[in-house]
C-alpha positions in Angstrom: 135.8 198.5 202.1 138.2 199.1 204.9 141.4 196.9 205.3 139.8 194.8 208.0 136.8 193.8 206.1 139.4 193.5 203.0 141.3 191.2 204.8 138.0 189.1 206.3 136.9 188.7 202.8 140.4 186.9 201.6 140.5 185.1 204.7 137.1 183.7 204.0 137.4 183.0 200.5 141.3 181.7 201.2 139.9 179.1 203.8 137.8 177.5 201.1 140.2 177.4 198.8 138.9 180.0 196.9 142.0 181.4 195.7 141.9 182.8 192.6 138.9 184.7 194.4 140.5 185.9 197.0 143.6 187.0 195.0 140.7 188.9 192.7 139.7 190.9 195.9 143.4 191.6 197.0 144.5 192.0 193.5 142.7 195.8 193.9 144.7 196.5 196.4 148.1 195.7 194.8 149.7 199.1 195.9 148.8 198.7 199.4 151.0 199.6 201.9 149.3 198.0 205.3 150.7 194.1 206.3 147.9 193.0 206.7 146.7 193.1 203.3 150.3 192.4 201.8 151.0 189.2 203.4 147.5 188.0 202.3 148.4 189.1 198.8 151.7 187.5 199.1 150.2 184.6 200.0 147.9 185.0 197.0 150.3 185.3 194.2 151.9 182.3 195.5 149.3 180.0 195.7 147.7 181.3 192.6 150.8 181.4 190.3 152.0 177.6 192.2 148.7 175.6 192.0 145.8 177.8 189.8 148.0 179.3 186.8 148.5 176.9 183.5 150.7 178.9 181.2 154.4 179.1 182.0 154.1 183.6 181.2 151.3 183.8 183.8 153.5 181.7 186.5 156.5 183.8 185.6 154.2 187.3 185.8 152.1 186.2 189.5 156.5 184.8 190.8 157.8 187.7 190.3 154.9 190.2 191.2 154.9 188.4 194.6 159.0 188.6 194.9 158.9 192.0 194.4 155.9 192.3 196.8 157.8 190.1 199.1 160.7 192.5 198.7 158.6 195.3 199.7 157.1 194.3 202.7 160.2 193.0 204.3 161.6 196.1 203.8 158.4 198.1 205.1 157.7 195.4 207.5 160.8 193.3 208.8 159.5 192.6 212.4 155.4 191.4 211.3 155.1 187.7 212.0 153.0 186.8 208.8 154.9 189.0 206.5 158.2 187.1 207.5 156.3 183.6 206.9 155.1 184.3 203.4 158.4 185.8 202.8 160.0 182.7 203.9 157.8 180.2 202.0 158.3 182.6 199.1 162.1 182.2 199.4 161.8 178.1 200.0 159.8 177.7 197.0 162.0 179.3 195.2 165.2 177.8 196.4 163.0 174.6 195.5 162.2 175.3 191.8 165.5 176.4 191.5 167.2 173.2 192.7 164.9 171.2 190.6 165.5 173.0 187.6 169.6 172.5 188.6 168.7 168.6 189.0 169.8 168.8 192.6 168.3 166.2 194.9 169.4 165.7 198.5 172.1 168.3 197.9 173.7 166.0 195.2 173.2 167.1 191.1 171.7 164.3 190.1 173.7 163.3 187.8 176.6 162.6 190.0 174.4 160.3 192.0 173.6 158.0 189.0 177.4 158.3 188.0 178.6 156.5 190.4 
């Protein structure tokens, strides 16, 4: 398969949330170096490892696969539109799951806003 039909396939099975099926086609093509299929695949790990993964290993092995995916296409990449909105979500969820393990809410820890 060329990249195009690569990437028609994910799209496909992406837009009925067939994710774990798409990430299965992409996954092969882990070492890719074209944006095209690395935003895809970025988008893959996260949705894969957020919404489709139980165990809390698995999670931690498709986050950080995807940050350092994410880390390499920016760097190959910085300019390509999707690249830098996968990257972005990437970045917000984990500023998300970070503040929630933290107990921050609205800014505030949450324990100061219960102190008071």
């Amino acid at each position: 398969m060329d990249t195009k039909e690569i990437c028609a396939k994910a799209d496909e099975l992406q837009h009925d949330d067939k994710w774990r099926e798409a990430y299965d086609v992409l996954k092969e093509f882990k070492d890719s170096e074209d944006a095209e299929i690395m935003w895809r695949l970025i988008r893959s790990y996260y949705r894969v490892g957020k919404f489709l993964t139980a165990g809390k290993a698995e999670k931690m092995c498709m986050a950080e696969t995807g940050n350092a995916t994410v880390e390499r296409a920016v760097s190959k990449y910085p300019d390509h539109f999707e690249v830098r909105k996968v990257s972005l979500l990437n970045n917000f969820s984990k500023c998300v799951e970070l503040r929630r393990l933290l107990g921050i809410v609205n800014g505030h820890n949450r324990q100061d806003c219960t102190s008071s």
